[in-house]
C-alpha positions as CSV (number, residue, x, y, z in Angstrom):
1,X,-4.9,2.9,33.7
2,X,-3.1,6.4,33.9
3,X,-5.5,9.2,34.8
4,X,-5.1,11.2,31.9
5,X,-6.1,7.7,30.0
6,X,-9.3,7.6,31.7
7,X,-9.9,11.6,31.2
8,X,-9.7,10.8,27.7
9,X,-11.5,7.2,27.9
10,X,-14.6,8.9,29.8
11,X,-14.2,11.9,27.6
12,X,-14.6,9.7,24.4
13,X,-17.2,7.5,26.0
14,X,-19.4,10.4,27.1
15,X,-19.3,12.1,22.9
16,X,-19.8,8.4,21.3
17,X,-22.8,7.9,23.6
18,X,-24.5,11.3,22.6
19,X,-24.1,10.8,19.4
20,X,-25.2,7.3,18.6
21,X,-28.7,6.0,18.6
22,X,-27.9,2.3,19.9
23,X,-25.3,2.6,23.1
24,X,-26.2,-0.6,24.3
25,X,-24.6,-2.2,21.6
26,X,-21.2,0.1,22.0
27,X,-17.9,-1.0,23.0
28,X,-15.0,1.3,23.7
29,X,-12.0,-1.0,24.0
30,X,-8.6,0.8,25.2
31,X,-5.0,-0.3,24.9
32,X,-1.9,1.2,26.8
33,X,0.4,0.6,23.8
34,X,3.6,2.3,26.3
35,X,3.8,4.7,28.8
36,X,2.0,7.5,27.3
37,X,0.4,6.0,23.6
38,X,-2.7,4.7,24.1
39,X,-5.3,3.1,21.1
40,X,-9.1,3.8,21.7
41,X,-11.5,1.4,19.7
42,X,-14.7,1.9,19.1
43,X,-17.1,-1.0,18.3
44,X,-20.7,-0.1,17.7
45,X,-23.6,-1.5,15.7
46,X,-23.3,-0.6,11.9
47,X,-25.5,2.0,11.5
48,X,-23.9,4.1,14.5
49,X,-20.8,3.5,12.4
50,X,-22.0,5.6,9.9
51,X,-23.4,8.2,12.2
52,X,-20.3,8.4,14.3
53,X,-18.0,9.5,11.4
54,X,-20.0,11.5,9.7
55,X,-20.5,13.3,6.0
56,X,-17.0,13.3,4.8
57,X,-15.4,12.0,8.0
58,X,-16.2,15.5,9.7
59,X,-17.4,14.4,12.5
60,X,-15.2,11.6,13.5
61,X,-12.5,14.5,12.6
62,X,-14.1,16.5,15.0
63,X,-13.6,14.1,17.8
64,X,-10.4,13.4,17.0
65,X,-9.5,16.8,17.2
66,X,-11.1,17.2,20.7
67,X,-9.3,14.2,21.8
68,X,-5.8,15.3,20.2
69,X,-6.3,18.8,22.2
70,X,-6.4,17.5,25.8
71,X,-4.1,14.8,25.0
72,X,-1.3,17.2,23.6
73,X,-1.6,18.7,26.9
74,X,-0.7,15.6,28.3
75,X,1.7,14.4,26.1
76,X,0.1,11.5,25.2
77,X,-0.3,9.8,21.7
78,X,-3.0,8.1,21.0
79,X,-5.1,6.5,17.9
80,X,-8.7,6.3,17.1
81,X,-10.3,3.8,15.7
82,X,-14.0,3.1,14.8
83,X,-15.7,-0.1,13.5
84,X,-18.6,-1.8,13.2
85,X,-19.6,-5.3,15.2
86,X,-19.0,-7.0,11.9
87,X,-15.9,-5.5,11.1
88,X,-14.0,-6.3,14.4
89,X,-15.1,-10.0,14.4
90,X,-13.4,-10.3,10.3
91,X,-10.4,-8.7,12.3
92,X,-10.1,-10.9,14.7
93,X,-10.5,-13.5,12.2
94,X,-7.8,-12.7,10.3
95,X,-5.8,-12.3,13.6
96,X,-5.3,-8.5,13.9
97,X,-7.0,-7.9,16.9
98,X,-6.2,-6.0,20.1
């Protein structure tokens, strides 16, 4: 994983954590789509789904922001995504996945 990757990984990790009320049930999968796009994917229990975006989105907008800031400064693309437990398992049922 490129260092700027993790920067951003541990970065994201760190905010979820802090604002979530059940972190043991939250997964923070990461995919190095090329060189310097990367997907973040957030899987957490439903409730923290809701808490985690926010009235409106805001605060999900928020940490996007955050994240689009330092990785601008990289150069880096990348994509958040945020589902519930439930959510990812219909995904992967339906074979979109990863």
């Amino acid at each position: 994983m490129q260092p700027v990757t993790e920067r951003l990984r541990n970065f994201l990790q760190y905010v979820a954590v802090k604002l979530i009320d059940d972190p043991s049930q939250a997964q923070l999968k990461v995919a190095e789509l090329a060189p310097k796009k990367v997907r973040f994917k957030l899987v957490l229990a439903k409730a923290d789904v809701a808490m985690l975006i926010g009235r409106n989105g805001f605060t999900a907008s928020a940490i996007r922001n955050v994240l689009k800031a330092a990785a601008d400064k990289e150069g880096v693309q990348f994509s958040l995504q945020i589902h519930s437990h439930e959510e990812e398992e219909e995904m992967l049922a339906r074979g979109e996945g990863h």
